[in-house]
C-alpha positions, 0 to 999 in steps of 0.5 A, a space after each residue: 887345601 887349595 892354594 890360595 888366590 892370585 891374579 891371572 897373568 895379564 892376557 892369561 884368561 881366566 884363572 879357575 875356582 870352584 865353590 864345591 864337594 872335592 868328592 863331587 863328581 860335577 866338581 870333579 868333572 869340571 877341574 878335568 875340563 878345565 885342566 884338559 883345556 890349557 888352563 891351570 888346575 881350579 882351587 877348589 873351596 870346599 863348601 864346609 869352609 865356605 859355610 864357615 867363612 874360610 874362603 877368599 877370591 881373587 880379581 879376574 877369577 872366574 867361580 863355579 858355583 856348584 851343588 853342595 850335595 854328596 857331603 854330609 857334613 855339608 847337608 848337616 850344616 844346611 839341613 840340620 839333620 846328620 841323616 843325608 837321606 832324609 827328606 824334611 828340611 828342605 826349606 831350612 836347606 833353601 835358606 841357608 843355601 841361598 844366603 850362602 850363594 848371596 854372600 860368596 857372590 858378594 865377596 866374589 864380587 868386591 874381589 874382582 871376580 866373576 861367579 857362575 850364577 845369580 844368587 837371587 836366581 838360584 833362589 828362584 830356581 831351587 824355589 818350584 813354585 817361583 820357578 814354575 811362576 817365572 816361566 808361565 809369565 815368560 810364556 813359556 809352555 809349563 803343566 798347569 798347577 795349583 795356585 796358592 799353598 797346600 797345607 795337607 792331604 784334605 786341601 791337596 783333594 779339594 784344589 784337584 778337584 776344583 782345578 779337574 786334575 786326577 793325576 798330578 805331580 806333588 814336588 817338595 818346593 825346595 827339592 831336587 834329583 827326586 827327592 820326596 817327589 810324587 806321583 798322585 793318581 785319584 780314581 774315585 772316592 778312596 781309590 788313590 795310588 801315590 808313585 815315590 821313591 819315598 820309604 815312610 818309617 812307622 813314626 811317620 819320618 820320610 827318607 829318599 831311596 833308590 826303590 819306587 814304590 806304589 802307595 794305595 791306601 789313602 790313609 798312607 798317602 795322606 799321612 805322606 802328603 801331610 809329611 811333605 807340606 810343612 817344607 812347601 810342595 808345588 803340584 802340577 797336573 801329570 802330563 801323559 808322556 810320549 814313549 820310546 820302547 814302551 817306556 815314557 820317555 823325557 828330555 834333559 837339555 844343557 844349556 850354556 850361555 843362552 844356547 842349547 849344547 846337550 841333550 839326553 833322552 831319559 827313559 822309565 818305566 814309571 814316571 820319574 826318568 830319573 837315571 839314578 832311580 832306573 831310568 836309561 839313556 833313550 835313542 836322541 836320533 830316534 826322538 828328532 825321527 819322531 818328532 819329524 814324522 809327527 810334523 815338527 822340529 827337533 829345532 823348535 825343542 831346543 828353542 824351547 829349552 832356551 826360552 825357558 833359560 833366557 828367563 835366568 840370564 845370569 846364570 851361565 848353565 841349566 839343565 832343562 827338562 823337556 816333557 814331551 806330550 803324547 804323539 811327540 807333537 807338543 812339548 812343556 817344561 817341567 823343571 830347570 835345575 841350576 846343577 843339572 848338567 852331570 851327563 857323563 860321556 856326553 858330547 855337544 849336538 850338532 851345530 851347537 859349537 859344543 861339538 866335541 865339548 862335554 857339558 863342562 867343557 862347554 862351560 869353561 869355554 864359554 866362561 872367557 866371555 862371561 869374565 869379558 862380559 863383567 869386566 865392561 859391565 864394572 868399566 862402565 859403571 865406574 866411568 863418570 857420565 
């Protein structure tokens, strides 16, 4: 049980909370950069509490909020399912998520405290089609993508056809690290393949696996497709990668308080680079050469990942993915995740002031000023005018 909550000592700086999974390795990961940078261990408020309203702030504290994953019964209270690996019921998830968020940041908030992230933009962010909306309107470079809602296999093919994409990317709405995410190529009439880490059981359920598999008979892919609509999906035209090593290869780049700290190559060979689907860890200095040599700037990667968090300022950490086209000469965002910063032994880039500070460790050094930055907020608000 963590202790209960009480006000930093004055000129202490921040004390530490986290509304997480004890057994998380993110949440983990983050109480050890907090404790390795001076301060008092974080409480940690286990998320199965937090559902069932078993959680109090104090004032000057400063709260991460952090996935809820890797608990099933967590994943029970907010999917309603007892089988973590399903795929369905990500948009129940979405709901009951996002009004948990909205009410610990109530709370944070009438305590005094300071929270990691918005709730109205974690709901946008674990929402793809706002997402991808919100960033298009920013003018941020993203795939083109179908607009309007898909409600099964015939209407998938008729928006494909209209909109002249063969091969696109089919994600659940409310999905992450994969799940249910498919990779569509049409050929012709009957002549389809559909890429997944999805297993389909005979009765038609979907569960996640860590095996990718080619689905090529258009009755299964139908049926996958058709399994996937009742939660909402977001399709996008599948842009061709660039590679490294004869792998397509993409990027993950950190990015904390507005400025891009980290960055990792992630390498397949088969379209999603997931790491924990068989994706590896690519060459980063190999990938500034390339990008060199077909006459750009590592820089201006960056700066697009930072345009594409501008658009959710209140939240002080995204991981960003960087999809580079083909010949390394142009680049596109493909997805911003609100917990995509679990890069294990990864230190900052270069000039990035993270230099020696893996991803949490960027967080918690850059989480004073947040605090600084609400407590002004909260003077200005109660001075009379």
């Amino acid at each position: 049980m963590s202790p209960s909550p009480s006000s930093p000592a004055p000129g202490a700086g921040p004390r530490f909370a986290v509304v997480g999974n004890p057994e998380n390795r993110r949440t983990t990961m983050f109480a050890e950069a907090v404790r390795a940078a001076g301060h008092p261990p974080p409480r940690v408020l286990a998320w199965r509490d937090v559902l069932r309203g078993r959680y109090a702030f104090a004032p000057g504290e400063w709260v991460r909020i952090d996935s809820p994953g890797e608990n099933a019964e967590v994943d029970r209270l907010l999917r309603g399912t007892a089988e973590p690996t399903r795929v369905e019921g990500t948009a129940l998830w979405h709901r009951r998520f996002t009004a948990a968020v909205r009410e610990v940041t109530r709370a944070a908030h009438r305590a005094g405290a300071t929270t990691s992230a918005d709730p109205e933009e974690i709901a946008v962010l674990f929402d793809k089609r706002r997402c991808h909306a919100r960033l298009a309107a920013a003018g941020v470079p993203v795939p083109p993508a179908l607009a309007g809602p898909v409600d099964g296999w015939d209407a998938l093919k008729r928006g494909l056809g209209q909109a002249r994409i063969r091969r696109a990317f089919v994600k659940p709405a409310h999905g992450s690290s994969a799940s249910g995410v498919v990779a569509l190529s049409l050929a012709g009439p009957g002549r389809v393949k559909a890429t997944t880490s999805v297993e389909r059981t005979p009765d038609g359920r979907l569960y996640n696996s860590l095996r990718v598999r080619d689905y090529t008979a258009e009755g299964e892919v139908a049926a996958l497709v058709d399994a996937l609509v009742p939660d909402g999906i977001h399709v996008e035209r599948w842009l061709p990668k660039a590679a490294q090593g004869g792998r397509a290869a993409d990027l993950r780049v950190v990015v904390v308080a507005g400025r891009a700290t980290h960055a990792v190559v992630r390498t397949s060979r088969h379209p999603m680079t997931n790491l924990h689907l068989g994706g590896a860890r690519g060459d980063l200095d190999a990938v500034r050469e390339a990008i060199r040599a077909a006459g750009g700037d590592f820089a201006s990667v960056l700066e697009v990942a930072e345009r594409a968090a501008a658009c959710f300022p209140g939240t002080l950490c995204v991981g960003v993915d960087i999809l580079p086209a083909t010949g390394w000469r142009r680049f596109a965002v493909g997805e911003v995740n609100a917990f995509g910063d679990l890069l294990p032994r990864l230190t900052g880039l270069p000039g990035s002031g993270a230099e020696n500070l893996d991803t949490y460790a960027a967080q918690v050094a850059a989480a004073p000023s947040a605090v600084r930055r609400t407590e002004r907020e909260e003077h200005h608000h109660d001075t009379p005018a």
